[in-house]
C-alpha positions as CSV (number, residue, x, y, z in Angstrom):
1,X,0.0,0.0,0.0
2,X,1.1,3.1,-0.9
3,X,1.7,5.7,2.5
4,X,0.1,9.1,2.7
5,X,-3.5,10.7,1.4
6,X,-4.7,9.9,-1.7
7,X,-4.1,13.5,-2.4
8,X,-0.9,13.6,-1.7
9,X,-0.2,10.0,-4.0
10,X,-1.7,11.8,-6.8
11,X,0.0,15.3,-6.8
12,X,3.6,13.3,-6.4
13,X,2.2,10.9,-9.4
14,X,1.7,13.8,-11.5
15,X,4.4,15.4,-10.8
16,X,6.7,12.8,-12.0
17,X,4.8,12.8,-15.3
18,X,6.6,13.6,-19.0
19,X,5.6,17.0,-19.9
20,X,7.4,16.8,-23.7
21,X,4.7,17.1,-25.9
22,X,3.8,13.5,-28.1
23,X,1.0,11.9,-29.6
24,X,0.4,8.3,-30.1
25,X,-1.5,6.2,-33.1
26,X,-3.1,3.1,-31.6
27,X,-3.7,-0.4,-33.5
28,X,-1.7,1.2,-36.5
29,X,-2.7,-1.5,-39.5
30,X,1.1,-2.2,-40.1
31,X,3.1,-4.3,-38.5
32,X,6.1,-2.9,-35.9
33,X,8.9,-4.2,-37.8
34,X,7.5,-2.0,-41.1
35,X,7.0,1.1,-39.0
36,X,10.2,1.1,-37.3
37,X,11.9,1.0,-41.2
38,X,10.5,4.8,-41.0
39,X,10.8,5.8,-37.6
40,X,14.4,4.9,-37.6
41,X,15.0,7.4,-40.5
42,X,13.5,10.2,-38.3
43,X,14.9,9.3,-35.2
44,X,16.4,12.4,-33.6
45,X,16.0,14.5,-36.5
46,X,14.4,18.3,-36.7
47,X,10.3,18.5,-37.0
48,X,11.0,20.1,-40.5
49,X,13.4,17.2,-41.9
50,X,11.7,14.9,-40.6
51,X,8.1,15.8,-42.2
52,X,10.6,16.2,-45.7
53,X,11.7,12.6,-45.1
54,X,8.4,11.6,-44.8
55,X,6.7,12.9,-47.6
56,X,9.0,11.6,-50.2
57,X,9.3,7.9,-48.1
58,X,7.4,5.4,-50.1
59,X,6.2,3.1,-47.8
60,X,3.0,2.6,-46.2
61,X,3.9,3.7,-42.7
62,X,5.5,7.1,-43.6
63,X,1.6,8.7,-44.3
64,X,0.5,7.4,-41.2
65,X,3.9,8.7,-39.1
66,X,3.3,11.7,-40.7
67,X,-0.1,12.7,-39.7
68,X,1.1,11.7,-36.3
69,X,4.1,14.1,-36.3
70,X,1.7,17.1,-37.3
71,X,-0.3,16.0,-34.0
72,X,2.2,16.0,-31.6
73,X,3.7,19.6,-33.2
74,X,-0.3,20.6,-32.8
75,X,0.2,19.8,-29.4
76,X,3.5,21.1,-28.9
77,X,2.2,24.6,-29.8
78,X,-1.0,24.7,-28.4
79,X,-1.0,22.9,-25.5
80,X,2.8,23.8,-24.2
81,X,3.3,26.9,-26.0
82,X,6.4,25.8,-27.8
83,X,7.8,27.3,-31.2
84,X,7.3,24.4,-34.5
85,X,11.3,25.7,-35.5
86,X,12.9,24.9,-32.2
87,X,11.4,20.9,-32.1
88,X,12.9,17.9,-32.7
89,X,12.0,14.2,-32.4
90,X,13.2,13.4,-28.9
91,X,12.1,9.6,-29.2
92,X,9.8,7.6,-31.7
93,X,8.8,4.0,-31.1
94,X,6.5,1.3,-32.2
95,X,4.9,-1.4,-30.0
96,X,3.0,-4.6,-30.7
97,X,-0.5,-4.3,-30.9
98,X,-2.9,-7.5,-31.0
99,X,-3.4,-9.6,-33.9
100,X,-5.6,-10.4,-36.0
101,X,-5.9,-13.9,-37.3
102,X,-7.4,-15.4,-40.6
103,X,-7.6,-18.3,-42.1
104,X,-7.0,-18.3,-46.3
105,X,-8.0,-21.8,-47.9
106,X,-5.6,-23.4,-49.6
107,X,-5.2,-27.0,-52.1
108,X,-7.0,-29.8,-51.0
109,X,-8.5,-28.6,-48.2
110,X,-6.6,-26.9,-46.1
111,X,-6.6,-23.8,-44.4
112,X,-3.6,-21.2,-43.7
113,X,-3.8,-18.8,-41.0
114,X,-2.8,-15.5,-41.6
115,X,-1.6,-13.3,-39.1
116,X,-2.4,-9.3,-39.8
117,X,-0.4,-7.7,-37.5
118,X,-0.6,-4.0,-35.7
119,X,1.1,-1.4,-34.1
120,X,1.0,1.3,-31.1
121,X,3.5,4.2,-32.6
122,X,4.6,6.8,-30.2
123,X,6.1,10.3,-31.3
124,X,8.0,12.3,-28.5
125,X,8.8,15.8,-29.0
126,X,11.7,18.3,-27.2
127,X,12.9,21.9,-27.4
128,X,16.3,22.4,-28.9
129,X,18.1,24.0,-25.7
């Protein structure tokens, strides 16, 4: 149990909380190892470079990243008053998500299961000191 008012367990939770600015895309339709092709390429780069990167990147996952990096610099300047030039990517993951399963026939009866996978990405942003 943890000691003190519930007040108090609260105000010291939220206090230890990440203020950077982020967003997060939940059950993604592409699987982590495909998202993290792209995330790697963007990985600690400037907001501006990075949205470049991912406009001319021609896979699948870039679109999605991108509409996720234009959230979390919405958030950045709305919600923590920060200035678009000054970001950068501070970190960028992707998670598992759950799985879907399907089964494809195949010859002589048979039945394949195919596994559609998906994907929790998470963009981080930081001021440039």
């Amino acid at each position: 149990m943890a000691k003190g008012h519930r007040a108090q367990i609260k105000r010291k939770r939220n206090a230890q909380k990440d203020t950077r600015p982020s967003a997060k895309l939940s059950y993604a339709r592409v699987p982590v190892q495909k998202a993290c092709f792209v995330l790697d390429a963007i990985r600690g780069k400037d907001v501006q470079t990075a949205l470049g990167i991912l406009e001319y990147n021609p896979r699948y996952a870039s679109g999605l990243i991108k509409k996720l990096l234009q959230s979390a610099i919405a958030n950045a300047e709305n919600n923590n008053g920060m200035n678009p030039e000054n970001l950068y990517i501070a970190e960028c993951y992707a998670n598992e998500g759950p799985t879907m399963k399907r089964v494809k026939p195949r010859a002589q009866g048979r039945a394949y299961r195919i596994l559609k996978r998906t994907s929790h990405i998470t963009v981080v942003l930081d001021e440039k000191k």
